[in-house]
C-alpha positions as CSV (number, residue, x, y, z in Angstrom):
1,X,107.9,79.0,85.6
2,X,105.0,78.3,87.8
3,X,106.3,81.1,90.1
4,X,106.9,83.6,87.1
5,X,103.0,83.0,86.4
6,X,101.7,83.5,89.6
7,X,103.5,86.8,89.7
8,X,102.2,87.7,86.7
9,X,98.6,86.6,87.4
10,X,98.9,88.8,91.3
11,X,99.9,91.6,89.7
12,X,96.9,91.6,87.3
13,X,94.6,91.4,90.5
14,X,94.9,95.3,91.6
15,X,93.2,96.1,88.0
16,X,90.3,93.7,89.2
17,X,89.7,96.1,92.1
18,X,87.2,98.8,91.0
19,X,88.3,101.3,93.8
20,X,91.7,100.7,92.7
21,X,91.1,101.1,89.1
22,X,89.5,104.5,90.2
23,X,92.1,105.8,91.9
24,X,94.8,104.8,89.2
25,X,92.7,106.6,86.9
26,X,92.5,109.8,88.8
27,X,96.0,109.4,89.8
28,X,96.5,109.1,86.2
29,X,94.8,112.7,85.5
30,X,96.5,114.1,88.3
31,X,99.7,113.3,86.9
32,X,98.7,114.6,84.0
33,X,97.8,118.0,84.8
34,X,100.9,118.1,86.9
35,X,103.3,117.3,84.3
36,X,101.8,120.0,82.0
37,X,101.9,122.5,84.7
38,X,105.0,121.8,85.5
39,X,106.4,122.3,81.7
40,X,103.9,125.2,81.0
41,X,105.3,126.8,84.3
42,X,108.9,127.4,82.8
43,X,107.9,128.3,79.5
44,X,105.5,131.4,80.4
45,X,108.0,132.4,83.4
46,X,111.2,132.8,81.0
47,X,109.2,132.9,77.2
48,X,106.6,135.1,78.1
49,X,107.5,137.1,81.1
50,X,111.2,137.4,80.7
51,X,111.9,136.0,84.5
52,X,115.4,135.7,85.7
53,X,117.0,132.8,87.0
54,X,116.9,133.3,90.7
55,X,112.7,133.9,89.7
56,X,112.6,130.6,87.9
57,X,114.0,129.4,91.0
58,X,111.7,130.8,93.4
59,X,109.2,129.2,91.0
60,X,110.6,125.5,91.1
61,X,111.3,126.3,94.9
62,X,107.4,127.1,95.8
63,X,106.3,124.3,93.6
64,X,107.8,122.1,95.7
65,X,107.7,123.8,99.2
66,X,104.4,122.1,100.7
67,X,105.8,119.6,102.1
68,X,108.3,121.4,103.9
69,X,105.3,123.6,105.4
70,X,101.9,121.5,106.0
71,X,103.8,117.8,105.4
72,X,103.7,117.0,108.6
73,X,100.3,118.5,109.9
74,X,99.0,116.9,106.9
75,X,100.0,113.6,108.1
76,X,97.9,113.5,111.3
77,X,95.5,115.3,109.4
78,X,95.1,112.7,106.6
79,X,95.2,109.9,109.6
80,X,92.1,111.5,111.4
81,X,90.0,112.6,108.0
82,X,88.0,111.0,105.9
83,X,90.9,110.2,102.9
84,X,88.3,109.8,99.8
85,X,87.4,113.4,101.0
86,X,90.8,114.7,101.3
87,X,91.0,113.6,97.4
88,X,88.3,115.1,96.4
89,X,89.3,118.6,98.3
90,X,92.6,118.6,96.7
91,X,91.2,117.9,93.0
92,X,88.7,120.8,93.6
93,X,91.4,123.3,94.9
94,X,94.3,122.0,92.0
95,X,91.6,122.9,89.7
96,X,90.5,126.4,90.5
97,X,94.3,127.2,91.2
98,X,95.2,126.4,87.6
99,X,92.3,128.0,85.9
100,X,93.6,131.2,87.9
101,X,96.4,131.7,85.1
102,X,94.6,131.5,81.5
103,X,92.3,133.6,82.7
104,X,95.1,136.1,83.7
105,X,96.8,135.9,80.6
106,X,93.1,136.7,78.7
107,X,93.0,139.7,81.0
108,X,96.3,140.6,80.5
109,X,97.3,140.2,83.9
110,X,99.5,137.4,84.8
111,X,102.8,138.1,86.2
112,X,106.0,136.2,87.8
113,X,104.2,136.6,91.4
114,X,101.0,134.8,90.0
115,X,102.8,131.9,89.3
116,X,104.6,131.6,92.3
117,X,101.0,131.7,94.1
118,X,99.5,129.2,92.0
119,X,103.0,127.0,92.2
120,X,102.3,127.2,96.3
121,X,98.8,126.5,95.8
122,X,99.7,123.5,94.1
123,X,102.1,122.8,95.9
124,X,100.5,122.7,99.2
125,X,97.0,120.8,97.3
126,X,99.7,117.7,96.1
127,X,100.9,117.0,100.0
128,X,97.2,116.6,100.9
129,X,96.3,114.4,97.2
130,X,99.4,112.4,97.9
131,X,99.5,111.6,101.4
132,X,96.0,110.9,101.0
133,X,96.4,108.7,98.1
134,X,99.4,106.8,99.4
135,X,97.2,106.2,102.9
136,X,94.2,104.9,101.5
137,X,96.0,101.9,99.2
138,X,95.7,99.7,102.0
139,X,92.3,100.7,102.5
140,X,91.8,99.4,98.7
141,X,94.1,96.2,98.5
142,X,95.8,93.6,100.8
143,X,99.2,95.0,102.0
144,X,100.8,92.1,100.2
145,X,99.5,93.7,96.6
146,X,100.5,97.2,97.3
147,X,103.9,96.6,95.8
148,X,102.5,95.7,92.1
149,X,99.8,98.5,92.7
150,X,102.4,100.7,92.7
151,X,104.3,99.1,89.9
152,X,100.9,100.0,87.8
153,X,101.0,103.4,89.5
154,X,104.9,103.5,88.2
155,X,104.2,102.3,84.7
156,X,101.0,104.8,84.0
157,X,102.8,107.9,85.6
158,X,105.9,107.5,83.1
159,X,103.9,106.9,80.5
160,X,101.8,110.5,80.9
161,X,105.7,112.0,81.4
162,X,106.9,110.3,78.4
163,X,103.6,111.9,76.2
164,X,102.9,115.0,78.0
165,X,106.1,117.1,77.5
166,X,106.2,116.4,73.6
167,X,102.6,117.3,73.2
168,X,102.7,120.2,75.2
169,X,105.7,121.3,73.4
170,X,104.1,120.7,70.4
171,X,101.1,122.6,71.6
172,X,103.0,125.8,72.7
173,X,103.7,126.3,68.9
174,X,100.1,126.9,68.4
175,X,98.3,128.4,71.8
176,X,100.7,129.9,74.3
177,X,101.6,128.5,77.2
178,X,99.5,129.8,79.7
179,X,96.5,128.0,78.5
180,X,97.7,124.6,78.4
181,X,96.6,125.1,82.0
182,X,92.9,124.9,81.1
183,X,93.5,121.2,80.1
184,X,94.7,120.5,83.8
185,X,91.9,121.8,85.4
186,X,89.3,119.5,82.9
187,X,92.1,116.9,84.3
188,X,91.2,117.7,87.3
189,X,87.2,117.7,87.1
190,X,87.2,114.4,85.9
191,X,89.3,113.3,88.7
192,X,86.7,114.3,90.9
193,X,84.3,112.5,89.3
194,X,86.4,109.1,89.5
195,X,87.4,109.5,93.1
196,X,83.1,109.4,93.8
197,X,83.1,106.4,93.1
198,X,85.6,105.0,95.6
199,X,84.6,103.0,98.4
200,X,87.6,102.5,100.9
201,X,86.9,100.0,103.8
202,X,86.5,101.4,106.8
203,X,89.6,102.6,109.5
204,X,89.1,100.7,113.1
205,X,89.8,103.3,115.8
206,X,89.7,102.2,119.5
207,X,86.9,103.7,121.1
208,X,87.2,106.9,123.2
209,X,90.5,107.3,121.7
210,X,92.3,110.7,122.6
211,X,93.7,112.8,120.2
212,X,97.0,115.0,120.8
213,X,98.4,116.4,117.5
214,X,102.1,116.7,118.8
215,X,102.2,113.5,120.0
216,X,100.5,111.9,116.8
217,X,103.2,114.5,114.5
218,X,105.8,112.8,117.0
219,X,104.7,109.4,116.8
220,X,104.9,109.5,112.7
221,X,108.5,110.9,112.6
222,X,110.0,108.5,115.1
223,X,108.6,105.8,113.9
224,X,109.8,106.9,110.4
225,X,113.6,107.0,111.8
226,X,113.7,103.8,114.2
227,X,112.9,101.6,111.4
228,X,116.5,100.9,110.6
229,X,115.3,99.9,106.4
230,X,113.1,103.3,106.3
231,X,116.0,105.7,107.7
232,X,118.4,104.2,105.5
233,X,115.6,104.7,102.3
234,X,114.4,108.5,103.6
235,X,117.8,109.5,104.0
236,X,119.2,108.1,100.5
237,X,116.4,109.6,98.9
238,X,116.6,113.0,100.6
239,X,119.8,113.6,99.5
240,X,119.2,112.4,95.7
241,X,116.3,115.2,95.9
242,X,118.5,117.7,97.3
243,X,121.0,117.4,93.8
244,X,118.0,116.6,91.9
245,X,116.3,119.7,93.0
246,X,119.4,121.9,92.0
247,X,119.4,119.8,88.8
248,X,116.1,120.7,87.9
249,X,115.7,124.1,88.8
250,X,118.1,125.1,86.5
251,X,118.0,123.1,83.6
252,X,115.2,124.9,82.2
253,X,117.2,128.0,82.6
254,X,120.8,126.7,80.8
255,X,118.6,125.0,77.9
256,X,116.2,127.7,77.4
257,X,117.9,130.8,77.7
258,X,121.9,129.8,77.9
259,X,121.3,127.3,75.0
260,X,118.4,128.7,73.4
261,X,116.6,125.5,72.5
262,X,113.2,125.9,71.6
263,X,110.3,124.8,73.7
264,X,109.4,121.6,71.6
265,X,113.0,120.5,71.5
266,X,113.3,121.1,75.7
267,X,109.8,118.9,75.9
268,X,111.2,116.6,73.8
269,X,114.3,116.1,76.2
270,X,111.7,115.7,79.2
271,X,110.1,112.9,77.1
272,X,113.5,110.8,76.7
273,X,113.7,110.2,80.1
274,X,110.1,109.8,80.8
275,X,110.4,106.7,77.8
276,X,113.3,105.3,80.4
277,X,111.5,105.4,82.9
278,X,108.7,103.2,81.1
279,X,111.2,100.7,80.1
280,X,112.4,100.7,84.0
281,X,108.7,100.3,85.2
282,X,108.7,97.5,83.0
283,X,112.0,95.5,83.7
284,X,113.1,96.5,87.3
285,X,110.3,94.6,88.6
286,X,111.9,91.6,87.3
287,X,115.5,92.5,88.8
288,X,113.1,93.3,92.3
289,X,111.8,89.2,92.0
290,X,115.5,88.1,91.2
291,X,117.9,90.0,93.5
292,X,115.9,91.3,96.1
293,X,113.8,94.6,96.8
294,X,116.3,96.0,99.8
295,X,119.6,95.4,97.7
296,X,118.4,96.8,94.5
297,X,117.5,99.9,96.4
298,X,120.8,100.3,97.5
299,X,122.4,99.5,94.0
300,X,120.1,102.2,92.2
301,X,120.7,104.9,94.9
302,X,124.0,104.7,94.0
303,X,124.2,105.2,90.9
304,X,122.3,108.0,90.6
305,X,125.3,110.8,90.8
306,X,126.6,108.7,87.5
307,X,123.2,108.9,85.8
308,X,123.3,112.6,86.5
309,X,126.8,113.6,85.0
310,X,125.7,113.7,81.2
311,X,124.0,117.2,82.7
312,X,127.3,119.6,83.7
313,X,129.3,118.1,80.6
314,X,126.2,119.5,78.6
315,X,127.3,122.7,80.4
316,X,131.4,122.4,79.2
317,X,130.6,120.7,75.7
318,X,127.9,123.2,74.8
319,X,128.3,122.5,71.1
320,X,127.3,118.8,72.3
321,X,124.7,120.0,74.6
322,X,121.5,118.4,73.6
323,X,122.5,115.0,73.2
324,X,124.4,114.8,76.6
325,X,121.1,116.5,78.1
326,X,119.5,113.6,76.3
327,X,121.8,111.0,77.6
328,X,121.7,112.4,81.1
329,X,117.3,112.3,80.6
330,X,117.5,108.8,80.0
331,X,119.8,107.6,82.9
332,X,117.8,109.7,85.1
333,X,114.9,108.2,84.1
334,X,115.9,104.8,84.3
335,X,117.9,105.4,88.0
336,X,114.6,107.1,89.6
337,X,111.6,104.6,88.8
338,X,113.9,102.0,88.9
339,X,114.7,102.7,92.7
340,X,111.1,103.7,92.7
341,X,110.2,100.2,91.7
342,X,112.8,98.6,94.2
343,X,111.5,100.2,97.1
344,X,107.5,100.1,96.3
345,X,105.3,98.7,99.2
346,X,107.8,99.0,102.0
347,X,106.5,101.3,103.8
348,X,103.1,99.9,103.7
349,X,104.8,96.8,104.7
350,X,106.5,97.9,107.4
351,X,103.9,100.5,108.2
352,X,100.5,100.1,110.3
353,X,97.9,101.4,109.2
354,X,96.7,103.5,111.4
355,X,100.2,105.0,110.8
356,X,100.1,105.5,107.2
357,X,99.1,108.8,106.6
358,X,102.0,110.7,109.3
359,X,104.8,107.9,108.3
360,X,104.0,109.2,104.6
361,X,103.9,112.8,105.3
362,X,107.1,112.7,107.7
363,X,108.6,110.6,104.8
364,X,107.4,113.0,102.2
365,X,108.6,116.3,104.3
366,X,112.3,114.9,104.6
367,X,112.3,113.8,100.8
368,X,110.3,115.9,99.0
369,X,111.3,119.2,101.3
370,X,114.3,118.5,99.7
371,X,114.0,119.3,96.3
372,X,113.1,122.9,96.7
373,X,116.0,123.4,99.0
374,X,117.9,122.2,96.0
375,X,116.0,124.4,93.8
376,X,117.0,127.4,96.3
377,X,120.5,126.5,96.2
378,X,120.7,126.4,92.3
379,X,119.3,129.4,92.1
380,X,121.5,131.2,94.7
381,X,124.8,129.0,92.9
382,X,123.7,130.7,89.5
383,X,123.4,134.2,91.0
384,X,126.3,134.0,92.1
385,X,128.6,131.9,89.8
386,X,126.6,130.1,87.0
387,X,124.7,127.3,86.0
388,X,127.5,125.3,85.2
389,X,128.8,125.5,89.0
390,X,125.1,124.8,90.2
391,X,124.9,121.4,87.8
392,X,128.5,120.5,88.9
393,X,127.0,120.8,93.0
394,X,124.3,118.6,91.8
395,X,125.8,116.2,90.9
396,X,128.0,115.6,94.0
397,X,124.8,116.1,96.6
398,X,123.8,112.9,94.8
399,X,127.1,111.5,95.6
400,X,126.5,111.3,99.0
401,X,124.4,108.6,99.7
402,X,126.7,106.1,98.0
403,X,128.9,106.6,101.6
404,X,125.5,105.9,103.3
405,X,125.5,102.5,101.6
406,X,128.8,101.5,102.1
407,X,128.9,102.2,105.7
408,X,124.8,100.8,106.3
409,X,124.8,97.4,108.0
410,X,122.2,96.8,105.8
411,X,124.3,96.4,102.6
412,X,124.2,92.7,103.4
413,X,120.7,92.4,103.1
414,X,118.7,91.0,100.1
415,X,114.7,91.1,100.8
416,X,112.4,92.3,103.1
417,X,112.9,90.5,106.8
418,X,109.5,89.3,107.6
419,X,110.4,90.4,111.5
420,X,109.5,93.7,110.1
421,X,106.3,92.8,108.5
422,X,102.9,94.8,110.5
């Protein structure tokens, strides 16, 4: 009982810190604009400008392709800059990008192209705002708080996905899509204005220290891959976004135009799992005290390719389709902040410092490069075949990493080994 309330009393600390409380409210707007880009984004491509599936993929497939390009880079970038700076850069950038697109659609002028440039600006602006964001934690808290900092980060995210589909959907049925973009960029603005008022502590460098940018992107990677705990996590996770990405770049495709669901009843389907993935944010961290945060990783990755399933059937049982969608919203949902929860922290733990911003970024380009190399492949598997075959090859890319686990060494372990702490 006594251990329960001291749990519960550390992880009310972070919300004590103001420069924490600052950057979980900008991360808070910043999620927010992003999850009603990311909605509107669909909707005006296949609503309003009639785009074909392989365009819809290109769409997903540059909204996700900055890591890929500058994650790296980015990483030794982030390490050597100022990383309040860096926020503030990216907020500025996210917000003239998204203000690009109502004001094409007044003028008449928006097309599929457009979208795909502001999807890449984004794109690109998010490696910088997360890598800097992720870096400068430590900066903010004690390492041994990060993991509930990111539990309050978990539960405040899912809460925006669980409200900002439904009321964008709701929204489109009374101002078109394209200028539910103009609420991002005032998301945006006020971001800016939060992030002034951090005040990081300051990074000790060794004096006269000489900078080579291979070595420092070379440093990052390997140390990424010789942690036995973090190769096992980036590779899981890598493969997850690979089906994820295929999952998810063509969903809005076999709802929208192959089902014909309207635009409220698709956010509404994005909001189910989003409401899972509250409930996770709230339980899992329970299941992380009780059963450990290295074997609960495992147990989650694994059963991702069963949380994803409900999503082909949709595609055989099309006169079921909405519910299974539904069903397969809320596993996902529950799967992905669950493992999110499970592994939050260990990468600060395991992580020094002055390492933080390239570990991130190399973790970020393997995982996060992924998903619009799934996006790439759904499309191509749709062209070709048809969204059914492309949801099917989802699902079993997510398969994979259950082999990883049962063949890992690390199967047998419970918690963190404090040999690895830095």
């Amino acid at each position: 009982m006594v251990a329960t309330e001291d749990k519960a009393e550390s992880e009310s600390e972070v919300l004590r810190v103001p420069g924490f409380r600052r950057l979980w409210g900008s991360n808070g707007l910043r999620f927010s604009a992003a999850e009603i880009a990311s909605f509107a984004l669909p909707i005006t491509a296949v609503t309003l400008l009639h785009a074909n599936p392989f365009e819809v993929g290109l769409i997903f497939v540059f909204s996700r392709l900055g890591y890929l390009l500058v994650g790296l880079p980015a990483g030794v970038w982030v390490d050597r800059w100022n990383r309040k700076s860096v926020l503030l850069w990216s907020d500025a950038i996210y917000a003239v990008s998204f203000a690009s697109i109502p004001l094409a659609y007044v003028f008449d002028a928006l097309t599929v192209p457009h979208l795909i440039a502001t999807a890449f600006v984004g794109s690109v602006s998010g490696v910088f705002f997360d890598v800097a964001h992720n870096s400068i934690l430590p900066q903010l808290l004690p390492k041994r708080q990060i993991a509930d900092a990111n539990a309050r980060l978990q539960t405040s995210s899912h809460t925006i996905m669980a409200i900002s589909p439904g009321a964008a959907g709701l929204a489109t049925r009374a101002v078109p899509a394209p200028l539910l973009y103009l609420f991002a960029v005032v998301c945006h603005v006020v971001s800016i204005l939060m992030v002034r008022g951090i005040k990081p502590a300051e990074m000790e460098r060794p004096l006269n220290e000489k900078r080579n940018f291979r070595r420092e992107v070379v440093e990052g990677v390997r140390f990424l891959f010789k942690h036995p705990l973090l190769r096992l996590i980036v590779c899981q996770a890598a493969l997850n976004n690979l089906g994820a990405g295929i999952m998810l770049a063509m969903l809005p495709v076999f709802l929208l135009d192959e089902i014909g669901v309207s635009s409220w009843v698709f956010g509404l389907l994005s909001t189910l799992g989003a409401v899972a993935g509250i409930v996770a944010s709230l339980f899992c961290p329970r299941l992380r005290r009780r059963f450990g945060e290295i074997r609960m990783t495992m147990v989650f990755s694994a059963l991702a390719p069963f949380a994803l399933v409900a999503a082909p059937l949709a595609a055989v049982f099309r006169g079921a389709a909405v519910p299974l969608v539904a069903t397969a919203q809320i596993l996902i949902g529950f799967v992905v902040v669950g493992r999110a929860v499970a592994v939050a922290g260990l990468r600060a733990r395991a992580t020094p410092l002055a390492y933080m911003g390239r570990v991130t970024a190399a973790n970020g380009v393997v995982t996060q490069g992924a998903t619009p190399l799934g996006g790439l492949i759904g499309g191509v598997l749709a062209g070709v075949w048809s969204t059914t075959v492309a949801l099917w090859v989802g699902v079993i890319v997510t398969a994979i990493p259950v082999v990883l686990l049962l063949r890992s060494p690390l199967r047998s372990q419970r918690i963190f080994p404090s040999e690895w702490e830095v």
